[in-house]
Each structure stands twice: as structure tokens, then as C-alpha cells.
FIMITOR-312830 format. One record per residue: residue in three letters; x, y, z of N, C-alpha, C in turn. Coordinates in steps of 0.02 Angstrom, whole numbers, plus 50000, padded with zeros to 5 digits. Layout:
BEGIN
ALAXYZXYZXYZ
...
This chain:
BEGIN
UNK561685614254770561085617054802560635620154748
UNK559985619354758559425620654689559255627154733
UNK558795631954665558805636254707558265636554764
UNK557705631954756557115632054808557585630754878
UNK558405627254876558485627754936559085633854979
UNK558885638554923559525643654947558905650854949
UNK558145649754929557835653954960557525654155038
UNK557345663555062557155661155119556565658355119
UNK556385653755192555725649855192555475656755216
UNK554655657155209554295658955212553845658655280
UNK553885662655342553695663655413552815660955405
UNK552665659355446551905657755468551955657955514
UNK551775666255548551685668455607551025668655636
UNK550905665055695550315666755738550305673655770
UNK549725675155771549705683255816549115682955832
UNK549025685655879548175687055920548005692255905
UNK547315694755944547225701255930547345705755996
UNK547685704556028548225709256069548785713856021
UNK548965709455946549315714055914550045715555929
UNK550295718255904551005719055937551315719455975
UNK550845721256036550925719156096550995712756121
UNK550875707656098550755700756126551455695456087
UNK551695698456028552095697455998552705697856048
UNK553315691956024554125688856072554515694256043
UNK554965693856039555495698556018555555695355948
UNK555685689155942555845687855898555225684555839
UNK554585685055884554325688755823554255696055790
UNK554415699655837554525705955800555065704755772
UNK555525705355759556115703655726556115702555657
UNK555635695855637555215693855596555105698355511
UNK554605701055592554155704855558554245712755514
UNK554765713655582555145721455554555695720355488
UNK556005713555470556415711755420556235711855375
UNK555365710155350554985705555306554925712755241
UNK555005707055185554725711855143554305711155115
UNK553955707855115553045703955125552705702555170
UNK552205703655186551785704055236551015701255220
UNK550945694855246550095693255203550015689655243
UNK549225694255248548675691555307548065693855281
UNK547515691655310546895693155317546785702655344
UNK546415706155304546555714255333546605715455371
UNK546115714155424546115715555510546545712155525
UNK546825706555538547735707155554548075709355537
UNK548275711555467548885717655438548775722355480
UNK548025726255491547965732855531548295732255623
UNK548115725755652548565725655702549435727455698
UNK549615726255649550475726555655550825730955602
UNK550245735555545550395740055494550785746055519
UNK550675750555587551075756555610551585753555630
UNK551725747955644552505746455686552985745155631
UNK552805739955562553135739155492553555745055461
UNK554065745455416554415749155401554015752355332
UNK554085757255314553835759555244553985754355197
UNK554555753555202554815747855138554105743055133
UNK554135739455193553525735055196552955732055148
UNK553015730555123552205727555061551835724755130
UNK551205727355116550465723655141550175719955092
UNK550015715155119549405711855041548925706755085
UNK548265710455063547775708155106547345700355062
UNK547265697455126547185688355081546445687955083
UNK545955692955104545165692555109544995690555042
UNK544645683355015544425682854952544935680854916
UNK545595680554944546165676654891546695671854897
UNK546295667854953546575663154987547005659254943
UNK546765655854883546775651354839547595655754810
UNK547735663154801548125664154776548875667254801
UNK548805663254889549275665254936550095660154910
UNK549795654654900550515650954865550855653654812
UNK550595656154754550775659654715551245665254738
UNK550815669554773551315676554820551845674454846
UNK551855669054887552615667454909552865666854880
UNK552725661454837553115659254775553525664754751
UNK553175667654722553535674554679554135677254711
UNK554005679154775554005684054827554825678954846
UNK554705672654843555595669554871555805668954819
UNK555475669254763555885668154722556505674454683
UNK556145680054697556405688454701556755687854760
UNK556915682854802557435685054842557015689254901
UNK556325689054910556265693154981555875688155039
UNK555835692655094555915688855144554965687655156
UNK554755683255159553965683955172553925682755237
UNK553215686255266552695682255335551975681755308
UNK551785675755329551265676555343550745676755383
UNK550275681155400549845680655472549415676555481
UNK549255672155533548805667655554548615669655619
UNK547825668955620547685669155714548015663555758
UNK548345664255799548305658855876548925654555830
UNK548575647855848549165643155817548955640855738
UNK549485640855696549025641055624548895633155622
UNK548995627755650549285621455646548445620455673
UNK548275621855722547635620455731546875623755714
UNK546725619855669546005624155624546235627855572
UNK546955630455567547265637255544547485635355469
UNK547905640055426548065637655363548725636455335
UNK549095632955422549725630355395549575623455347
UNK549185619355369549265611855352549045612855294
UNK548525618755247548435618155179548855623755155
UNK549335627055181550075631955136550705625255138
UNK550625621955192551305618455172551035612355133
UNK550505610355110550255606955086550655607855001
UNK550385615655011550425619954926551175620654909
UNK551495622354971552365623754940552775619154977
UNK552625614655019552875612455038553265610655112
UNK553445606555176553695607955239554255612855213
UNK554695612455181555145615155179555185622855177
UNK554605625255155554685631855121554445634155162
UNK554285632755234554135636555267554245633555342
UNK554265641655382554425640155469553755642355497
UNK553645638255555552965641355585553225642755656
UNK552805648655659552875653155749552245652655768
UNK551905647155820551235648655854551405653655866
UNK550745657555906550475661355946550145656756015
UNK549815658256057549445653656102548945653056055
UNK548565646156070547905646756037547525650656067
UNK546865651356038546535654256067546055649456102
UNK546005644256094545825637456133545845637256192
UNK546675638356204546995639856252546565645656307
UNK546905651656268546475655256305545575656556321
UNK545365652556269544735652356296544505647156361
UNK544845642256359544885637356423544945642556481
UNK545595647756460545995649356532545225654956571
UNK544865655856522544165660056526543895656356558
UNK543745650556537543485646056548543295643356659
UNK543975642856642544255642256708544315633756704
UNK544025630356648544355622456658544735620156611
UNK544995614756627545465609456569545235609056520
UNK545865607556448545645605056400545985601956354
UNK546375597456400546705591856386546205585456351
UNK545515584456364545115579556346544505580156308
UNK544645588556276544115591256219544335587756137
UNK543815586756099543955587156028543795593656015
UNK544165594455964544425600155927544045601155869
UNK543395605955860543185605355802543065612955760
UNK542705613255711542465620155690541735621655652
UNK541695626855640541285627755593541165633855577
UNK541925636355549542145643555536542115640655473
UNK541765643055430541695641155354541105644755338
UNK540955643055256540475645855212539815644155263
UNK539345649855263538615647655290538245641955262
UNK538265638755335537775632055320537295631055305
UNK537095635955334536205633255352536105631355405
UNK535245632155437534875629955496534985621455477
UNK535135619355545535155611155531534605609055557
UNK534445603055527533555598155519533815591855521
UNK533425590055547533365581255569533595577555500
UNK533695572955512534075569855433534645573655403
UNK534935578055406535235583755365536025575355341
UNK536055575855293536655571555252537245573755271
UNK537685572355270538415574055268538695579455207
UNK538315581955191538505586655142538475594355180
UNK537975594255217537745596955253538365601955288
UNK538335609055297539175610255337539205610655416
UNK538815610055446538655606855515538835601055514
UNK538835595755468538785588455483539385587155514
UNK539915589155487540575585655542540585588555600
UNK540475593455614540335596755701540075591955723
UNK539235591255712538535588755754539095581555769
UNK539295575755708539455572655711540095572655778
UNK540565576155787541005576355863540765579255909
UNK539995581555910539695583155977539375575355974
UNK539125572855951538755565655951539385561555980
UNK539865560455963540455555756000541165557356039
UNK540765564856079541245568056122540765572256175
UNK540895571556226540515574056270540865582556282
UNK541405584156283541675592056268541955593756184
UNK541765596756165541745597256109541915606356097
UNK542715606856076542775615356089542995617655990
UNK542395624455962542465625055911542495633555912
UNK542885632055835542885639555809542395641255774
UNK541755647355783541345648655745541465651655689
UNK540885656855637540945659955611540545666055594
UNK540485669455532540185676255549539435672855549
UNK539225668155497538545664555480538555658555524
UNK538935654655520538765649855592538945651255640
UNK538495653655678538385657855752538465652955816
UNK538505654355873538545649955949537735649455951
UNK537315654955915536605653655922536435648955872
UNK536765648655804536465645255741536675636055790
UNK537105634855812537295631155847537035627555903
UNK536495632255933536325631555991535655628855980
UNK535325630655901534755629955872534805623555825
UNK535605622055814535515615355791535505607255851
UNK535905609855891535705605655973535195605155990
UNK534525609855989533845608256010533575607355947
UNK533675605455903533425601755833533415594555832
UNK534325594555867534425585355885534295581255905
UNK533955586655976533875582556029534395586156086
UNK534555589856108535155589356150534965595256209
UNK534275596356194534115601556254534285601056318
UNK533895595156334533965593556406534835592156446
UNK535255591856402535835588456403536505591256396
UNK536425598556343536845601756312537015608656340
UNK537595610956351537555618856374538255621756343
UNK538175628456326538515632856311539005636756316
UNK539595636656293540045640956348540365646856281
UNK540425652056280540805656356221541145661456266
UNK541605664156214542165667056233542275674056172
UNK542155677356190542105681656150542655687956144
UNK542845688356088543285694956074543805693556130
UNK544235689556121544895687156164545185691356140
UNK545585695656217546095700256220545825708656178
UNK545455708056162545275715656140544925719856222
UNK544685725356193544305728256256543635724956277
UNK543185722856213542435720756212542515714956224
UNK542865710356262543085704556293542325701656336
UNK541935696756288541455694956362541565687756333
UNK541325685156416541535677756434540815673356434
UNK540625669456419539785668356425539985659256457
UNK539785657356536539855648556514539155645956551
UNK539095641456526538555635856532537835638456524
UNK537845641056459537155643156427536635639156426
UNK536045639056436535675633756416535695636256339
UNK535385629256316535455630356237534775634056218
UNK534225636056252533655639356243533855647556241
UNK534375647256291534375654356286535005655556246
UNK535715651956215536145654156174535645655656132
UNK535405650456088535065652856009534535657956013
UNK534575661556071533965668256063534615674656054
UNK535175673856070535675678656078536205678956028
UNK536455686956027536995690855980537525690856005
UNK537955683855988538815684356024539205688455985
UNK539645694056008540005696755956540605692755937
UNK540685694355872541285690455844541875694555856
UNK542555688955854542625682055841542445679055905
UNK542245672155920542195669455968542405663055966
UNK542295658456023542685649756037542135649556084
UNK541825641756061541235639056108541515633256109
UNK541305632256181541475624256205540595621656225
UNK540535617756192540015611156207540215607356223
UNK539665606056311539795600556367539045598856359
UNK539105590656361538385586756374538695583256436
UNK538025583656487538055581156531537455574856553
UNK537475569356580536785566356612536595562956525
UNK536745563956484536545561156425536055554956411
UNK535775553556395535565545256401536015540756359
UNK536035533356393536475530756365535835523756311
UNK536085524256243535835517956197536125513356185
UNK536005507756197536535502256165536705502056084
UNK537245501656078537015500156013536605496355953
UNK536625490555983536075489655947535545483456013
UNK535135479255972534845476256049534135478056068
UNK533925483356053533495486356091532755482856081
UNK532435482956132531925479556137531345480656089
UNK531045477956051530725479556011530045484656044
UNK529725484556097529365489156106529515496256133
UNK530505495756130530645502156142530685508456087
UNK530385504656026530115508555946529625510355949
UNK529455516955912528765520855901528765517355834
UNK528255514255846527855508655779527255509955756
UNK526985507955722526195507055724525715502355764
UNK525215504855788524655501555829524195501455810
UNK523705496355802524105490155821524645486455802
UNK524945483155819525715478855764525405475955715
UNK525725478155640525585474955596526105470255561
UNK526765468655622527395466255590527615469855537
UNK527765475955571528285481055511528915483255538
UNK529005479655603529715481155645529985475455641
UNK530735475455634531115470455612531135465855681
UNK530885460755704530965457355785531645458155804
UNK532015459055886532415459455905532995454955873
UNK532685446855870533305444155847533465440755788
UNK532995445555732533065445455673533635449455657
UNK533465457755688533825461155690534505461555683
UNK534585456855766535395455455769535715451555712
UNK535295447555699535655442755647535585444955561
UNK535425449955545535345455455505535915460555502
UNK535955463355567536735468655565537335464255578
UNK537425459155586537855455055602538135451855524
UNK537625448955482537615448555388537855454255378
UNK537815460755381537935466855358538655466455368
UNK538995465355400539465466455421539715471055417
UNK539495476755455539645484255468540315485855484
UNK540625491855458541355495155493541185501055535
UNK541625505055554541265510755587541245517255545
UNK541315515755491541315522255429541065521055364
UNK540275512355360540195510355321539725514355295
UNK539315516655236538635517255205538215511455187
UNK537715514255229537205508455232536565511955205
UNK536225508855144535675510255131535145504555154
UNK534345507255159534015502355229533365503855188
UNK533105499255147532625499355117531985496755113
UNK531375501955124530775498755152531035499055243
UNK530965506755252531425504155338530655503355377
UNK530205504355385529655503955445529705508055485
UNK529905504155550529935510155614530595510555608
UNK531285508855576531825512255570532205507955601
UNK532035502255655532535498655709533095497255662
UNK533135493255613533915489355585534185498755547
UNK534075502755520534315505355485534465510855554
UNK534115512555618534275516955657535105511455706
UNK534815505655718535605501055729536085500555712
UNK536035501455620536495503455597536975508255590
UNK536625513555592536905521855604537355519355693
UNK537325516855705537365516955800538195513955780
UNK538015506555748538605501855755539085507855680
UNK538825510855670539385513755585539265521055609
UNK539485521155680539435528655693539965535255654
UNK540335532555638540795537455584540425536155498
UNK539735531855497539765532155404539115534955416
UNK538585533755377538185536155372537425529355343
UNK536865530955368536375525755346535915530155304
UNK535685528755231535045531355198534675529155199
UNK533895527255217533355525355234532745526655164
UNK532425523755173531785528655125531175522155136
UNK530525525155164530135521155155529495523255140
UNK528745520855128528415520455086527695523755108
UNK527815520555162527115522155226527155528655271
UNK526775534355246527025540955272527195538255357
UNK526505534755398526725534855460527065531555466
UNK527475527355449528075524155461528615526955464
UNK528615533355403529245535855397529005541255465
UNK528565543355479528725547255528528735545555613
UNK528485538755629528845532755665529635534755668
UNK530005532755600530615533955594530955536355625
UNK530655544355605531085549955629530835549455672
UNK530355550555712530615550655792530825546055836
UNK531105540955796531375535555840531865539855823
UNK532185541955765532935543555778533195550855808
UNK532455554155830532675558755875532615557155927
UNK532035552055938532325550956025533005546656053
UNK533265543355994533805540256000534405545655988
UNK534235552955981534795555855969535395552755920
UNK535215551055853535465546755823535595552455752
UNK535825554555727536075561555674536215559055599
UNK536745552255614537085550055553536545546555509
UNK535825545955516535485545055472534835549255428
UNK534585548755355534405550955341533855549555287
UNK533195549855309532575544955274532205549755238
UNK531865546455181531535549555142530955544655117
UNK530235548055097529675545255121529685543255033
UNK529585538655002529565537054942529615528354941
UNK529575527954852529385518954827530265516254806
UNK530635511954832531055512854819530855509054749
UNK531415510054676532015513654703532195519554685
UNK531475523054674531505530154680531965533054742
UNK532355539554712532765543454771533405539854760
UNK533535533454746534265527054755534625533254722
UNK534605535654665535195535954610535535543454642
UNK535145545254709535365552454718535875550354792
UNK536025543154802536385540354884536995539154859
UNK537515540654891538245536154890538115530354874
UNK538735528054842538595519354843538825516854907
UNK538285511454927538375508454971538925503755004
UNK539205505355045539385497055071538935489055115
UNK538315493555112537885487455153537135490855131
UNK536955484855112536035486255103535665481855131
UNK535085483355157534815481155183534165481255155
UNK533735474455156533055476655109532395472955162
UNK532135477955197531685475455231531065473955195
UNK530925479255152530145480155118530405480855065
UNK530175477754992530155478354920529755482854879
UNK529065483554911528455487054851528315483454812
UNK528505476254775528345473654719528945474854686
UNK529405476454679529925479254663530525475454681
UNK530505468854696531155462754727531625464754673
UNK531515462354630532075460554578532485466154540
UNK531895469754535532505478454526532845480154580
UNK532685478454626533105481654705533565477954694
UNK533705471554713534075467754684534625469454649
UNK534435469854580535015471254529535335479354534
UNK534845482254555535235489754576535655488454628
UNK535475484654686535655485954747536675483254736
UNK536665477954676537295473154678537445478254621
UNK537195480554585537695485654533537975490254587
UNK537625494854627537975500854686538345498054716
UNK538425490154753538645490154802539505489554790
UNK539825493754843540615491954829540855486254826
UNK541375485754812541695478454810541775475954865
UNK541585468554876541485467854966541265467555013
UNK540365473954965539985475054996539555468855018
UNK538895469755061538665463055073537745468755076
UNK537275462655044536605465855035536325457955082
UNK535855460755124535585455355162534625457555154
UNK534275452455171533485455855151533325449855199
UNK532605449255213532155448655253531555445055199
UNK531335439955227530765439255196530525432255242
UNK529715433055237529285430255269528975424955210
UNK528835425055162528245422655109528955417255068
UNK528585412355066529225406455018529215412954953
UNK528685415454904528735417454851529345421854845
UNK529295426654890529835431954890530515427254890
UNK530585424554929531195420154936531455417254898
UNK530975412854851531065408954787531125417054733
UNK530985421854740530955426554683531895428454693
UNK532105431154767532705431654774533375426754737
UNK533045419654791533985416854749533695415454676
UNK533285415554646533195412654581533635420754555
UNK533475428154575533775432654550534455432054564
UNK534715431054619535425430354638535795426954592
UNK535445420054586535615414154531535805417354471
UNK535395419654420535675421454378535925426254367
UNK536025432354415536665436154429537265434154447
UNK537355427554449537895423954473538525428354542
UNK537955428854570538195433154654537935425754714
UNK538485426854728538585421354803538235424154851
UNK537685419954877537245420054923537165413654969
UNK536925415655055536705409955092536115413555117
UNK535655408455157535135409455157535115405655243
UNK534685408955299534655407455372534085406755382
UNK533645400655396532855401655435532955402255485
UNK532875408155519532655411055605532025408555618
UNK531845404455669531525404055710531365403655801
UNK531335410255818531275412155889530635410855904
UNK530905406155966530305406356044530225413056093
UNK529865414856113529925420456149529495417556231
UNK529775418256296529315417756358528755420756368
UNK528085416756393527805422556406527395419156462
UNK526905422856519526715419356586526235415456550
UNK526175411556603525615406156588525405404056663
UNK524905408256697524955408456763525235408656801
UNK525635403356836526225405756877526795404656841
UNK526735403456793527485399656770527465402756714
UNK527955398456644528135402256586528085395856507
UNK527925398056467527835393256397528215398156377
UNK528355394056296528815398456233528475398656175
UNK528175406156153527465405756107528165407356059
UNK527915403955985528375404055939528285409055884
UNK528885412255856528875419055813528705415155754
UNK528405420055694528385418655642529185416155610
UNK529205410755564529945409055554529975415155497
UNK530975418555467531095424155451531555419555407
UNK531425420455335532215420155313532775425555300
UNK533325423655315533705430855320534345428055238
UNK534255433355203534475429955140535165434555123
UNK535935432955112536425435055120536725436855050
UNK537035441155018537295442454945537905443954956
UNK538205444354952539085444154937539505446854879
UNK539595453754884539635455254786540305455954802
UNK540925450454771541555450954773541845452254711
UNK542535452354692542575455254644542625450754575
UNK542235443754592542055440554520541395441754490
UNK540955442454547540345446354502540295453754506
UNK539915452854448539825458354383539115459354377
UNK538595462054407538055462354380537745467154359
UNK537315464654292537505470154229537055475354239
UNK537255479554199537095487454217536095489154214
UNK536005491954289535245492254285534905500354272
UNK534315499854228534155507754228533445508654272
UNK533765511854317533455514554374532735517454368
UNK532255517254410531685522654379531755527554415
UNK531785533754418531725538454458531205544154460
């Protein structure tokens, strides 16, 4: 037997703020044995008069990073540790990154109820069919239309976007109001309501449910709290499909929206996953790069286009589409490129004069696998493409679309014919190599 397995493991006790009162027997037991004690301050102070003198306190505010270490030491001297966690540490909590650090072994965990739990039981409904999210962390920031995935809202917004109950832990800076102000940013006024739970089990216990979101973000919830977000009546978008005059475009049409069944046969070349990055270049009114975000609802789409009102077309297509995971910026590409993830799918609607650098940037970024598809109307552009492809020695096919569309003709119906589209396909697998491009930025 080594000695990591003849020390004791190290307790990860849940406790509420009921305090020692709410505590089993045998978490007291625990706790009265321990000759370490590490928590966050305001939990030590719940259970500090009941502890024995012997007792060490050691408060973890600001030293999170150096709690493995303490145990460490602490079993390795032969004494007995706990550590405090709110509710259950397993959910949101900091079992899964301590046993991460020392290991399953080195330690036993004792929930508490969550406080999930008890905020439901506030609640008065189920929550067997909520995702589980947070945004108890460093201050985010007010969230804005486009906001990237860097963003510390972004994974929340993102499981209120593909969960209709959505129950989170706040924080001291991201508020149920900072929250409530990023929902009517999104889009989610009409749709979205509020429920918080405040100061579970203390005396200052208030219960708040089905806020409108106008009036959470005017209000001071006291901390700690648990909000559940319910959308109801939502509108429903297809994913992709949508009729081309259901886009805020320019008027008159100057053919700057990708046609319906160009489109399809555009995200279909892409060959999207649901966690791909898609950059969408020269987007217009946004249709293929806002479709995209729809069908790659776990990745993310970067946009950037050229024509202020276009880009702002854009964005409000993608607020009225309640659409989050994308994010456009008004510029010549391929200005802005060198500041995006690399892609797994590009898309090149509009060039600037700029084909052939897009091009060679677009197949240097793209991952292995990736696939770059473009659009073009004019033989020149077309002939400018595979002649570039060509001697990048990148595998390409090439599709002439040509759609009929119905339209009346007194009583009856003719098929007035679309402009023909070539839809031009790149394929960067892992035999090409194309050589390194310097960007302008």
C-alpha cells in the first residue's frame, strides 16, 4: 500500500445556508473530527461556533487555485480535511475541478440538497426537464447583439436559445436584472419571464416568479439567488428555407440576397455539423450566413460585410430571427479575417475585388476537411476562381443552378427564369497545402 492510499480522503461537504442546522448527523460527525476546515468565509462562519478549538479554519476567498495544495499537505500530515461547498458540489460546484486536481480517489463527497432543488420546491414546479446552467463567474458585461463566444454570457444565452426552461446560478455582477437586460437585447421580450429565488433558507428569503423581463432588469435581487428562465409562445424558424422576402434587404432588389435555392444548395456544399465555424463573406442581408448559425446551432458563424445598409439589414434579420450564435462586422474583407477562429466552412458571397486573396486565405484557415463554397454570377469571377483553385492544387467542383420560379399569368401560371448561379465547391483535405498568405489588415 503507497502512502496516497493509507491517507484519509478528503470530505467535500455540501451545506446550505441553514448552517448547522440543516446538517445529518453524520455530517456533523465529519465535521466535529476534521482537522481542516476549507471553505469560502461565509460558510466557515455558518459552522465556526459548533467546531472544536483544535479546529483550523482556512478561508478559500481569492485562493481557489491553492485549495489542492492544502489538502495535499494537510493528508499528507496525517489530518483529517473538509471541505465546504454550497448545495450539491457536483452540480455547478467545485467537486468536478478538486477531483480533477487530486484525484476520485482522494476524496468523498456529501451533497447537501441543491439549491435547484429547493428553488423549484419555491417554485412550486418540476424540474426534471430544465437545463442546468450558470453565470456565477467573473463580470461579464452588458450583452449586445453579435456578442462572440468569448463573451461570459455566451454559454448561458446559448442554453436559453435551445431550451425553453433554463434554471441558473447567478452572481454578485451578473445579476437576474443584468440577465433580464440581456433577454430584451435578444429579442426575448415578448416571450421570456423570470422567476428568482432569493436568499434560500436564511430569514431575508424572497421568492419572485414569472417576472416580465421589463420589470426584472429595473430591480435589486438580493444575493445569493437561482433564476429559472421559461419562454413561452416563442416563434418557431425553420432552419433554413426561408423565403426570400422573409429578409430585410434592400429596396429596391439589387440581387444582394442569396435566392432561396441557391441557398439550399450552398449550406448543403458547406456541409455543416452542429458545432461547425462558419465564416460568411460579403454576407448582404445575412440569409446563408444567418442559416448557417440555425443548422450549426452549437458553433458559431462570423459574417463581415461591406455595405453599411446591408450590414445593418443583417442584424436585424438576426434579431428578428432571434438568432445569437452569430456575429458581423461592417468592413472590406479580408480585413477583421486574422482576428476569427479558423474556420470549418466559408462561404464567399461578395469578394470586393479581392477573389483571389480570399481564396488563398480562406484554404490556408480552413481546417482539415474543411469545405469553402462561393457564388458567382459573371463567367470572369468564375474563370478567376478554378484557375486560383488550379494552381493551389485544392479539389474543386463546380454546379450551374438554374431556377424557374411560378408566377400568374392571368388565370393560370408560366415559369419566369432566375438568373443562372454558379455554385463553386473547394475541398481542403489533407494533401493540399496552400502556401502561406499575408493578410492585409
Amino acid at each position: 500500500m503507497n502512502s496516497s492510499e493509507s491517507q484519509a480522503p478528503c470530505l467535500l461537504l455540501g451545506i446550505l445556508d441553514d448552517g448547522w442546522g440543516g446538517l445529518g448527523d453524520r455530517a456533523r460527525a465529519h465535521l466535529l473530527a476534521a482537522d481542516l476546515v476549507i471553505g469560502a468565509a461565509r460558510t466557515l462562519e455558518l459552522v465556526r461556533d459548533k467546531l472544536p478549538p483544535a479546529a483550523q479554519l482556512r478561508a478559500m476567498d481569492g485562493q481557489l487555485g491553492q485549495v489542492p495544495a492544502w489538502i495535499s499537505a494537510a493528508r499528507a500530515a496525517g489530518q483529517r480535511v473538509v471541505a465546504l461547498a454550497t448545495g450539491d458540489p457536483l452540480c455547478h460546484g467545485i467537486a468536478s475541478w478538486l477531483t480533477g486536481k487530486l484525484g476520485p480517489e482522494a476524496c468523498l463527497i456529501e451533497p447537501a440538497a441543491s439549491t435547484l432543488q429547493l428553488a423549484f420546491a419555491r417554485f412550486k414546479t418540476p424540474w426534471q426537464d430544465v437545463r442546468i446552467a450558470t453565470c456565477h463567474s467573473a463580470d461579464a458585461g452588458e450583452w449586445f447583439l453579435g456578442a462572440p463566444p468569448t463573451h461570459g454570457l455566451y454559454k448561458l444565452m446559448r442554453s436559453i436559445a435551445h431550451a425553453p426552461r433554463v434554471a441558473l446560478f447567478t452572481g454578485p455582477e451578473n445579476t437576474p436584472a443584468r440577465l433580464a437586460r440581456a433577454l430584451l437585447t435578444a429579442g426575448y421580450g415578448a416571450t421570456a419571464r423570470l422567476s428568482v429565488a432569493c436568499c434560500l433558507l436564511l430569514p431575508e428569503e424572497k421568492i419572485y416568479t414569472g417576472l416580465a423581463l421589463e420589470t426584472a432588469a429595473r430591480m435589486d435581487f438580493p444575493q445569493p439567488n437561482v433564476v429559472l428562465v421559461e419562454r413561452e409562445n416563442a416563434p418557431r424558424h425553420p432552419l433554413f428555407g426561408l423565403e426570400d422576402a422573409e429578409y430585410i434587404q434592400r429596396s429596391p432588389e439589387k440581387g444582394l440576397i442569396t435566392k432561396q435555392e441557391v441557398r439550399a444548395l450552398s449550406l448543403a456544399k458547406l456541409r455543416l455539423r452542429p458545432d461547425s465555424v462558419v465564416w460568411d463573406i460579403g454576407a448582404g442581408a445575412g440569409s446563408v450566413g444567418l442559416e448557417a448559425a440555425q443548422l450549426a446551432s452549437f458553433g458559431h458563424v462570423w459574417a463581415i460585410e461591406k455595405n453599411a445598409g446591408d450590414a445593418a439589414n443583417a442584424r436585424a434579420n438576426a434579431l428578428r430571427l432571434q438568432i445569437g450564435n452569430y456575429s458581423l462586422v461592417e468592413g472590406k474583407a479580408p480585413q477583421h479575417l486574422h482576428a476569427w477562429p479558423d474556420p470549418d466552412a466559408v462561404f464567399i458571397g461578395g469578394s470586393g475585388g479581392e477573389l483571389t486573396q480570399l481564396i488563398a486565405l480562406a484554404l490556408q484557415r480552413l481546417r482539415t476537411d474543411g469545405r469553402l463554397v462561393m457564388n458567382f454570377v459573371t463567367l470572369e469571377n468564375l474563370a478567376t476562381a478554378t484557375a486560383t483553385l488550379q494552381q493551389l492544387g485544392v479539389p474543386w467542383d463546380v454546379v450551374q443552378l438554374q431556377a424557374s420560379r411560378s408566377q400568374p399569368l392571368l388565370d393560370m401560371h408560366r415559369l419566369a427564369a432566375q438568373n443562372p448561379v454558379w455554385v463553386l465547391t473547394a475541398h481542403k483535405t489533407t494533401s493540399a497545402t496552400p502556401p502561406q498568405h499575408e493578410e492585409n489588415t
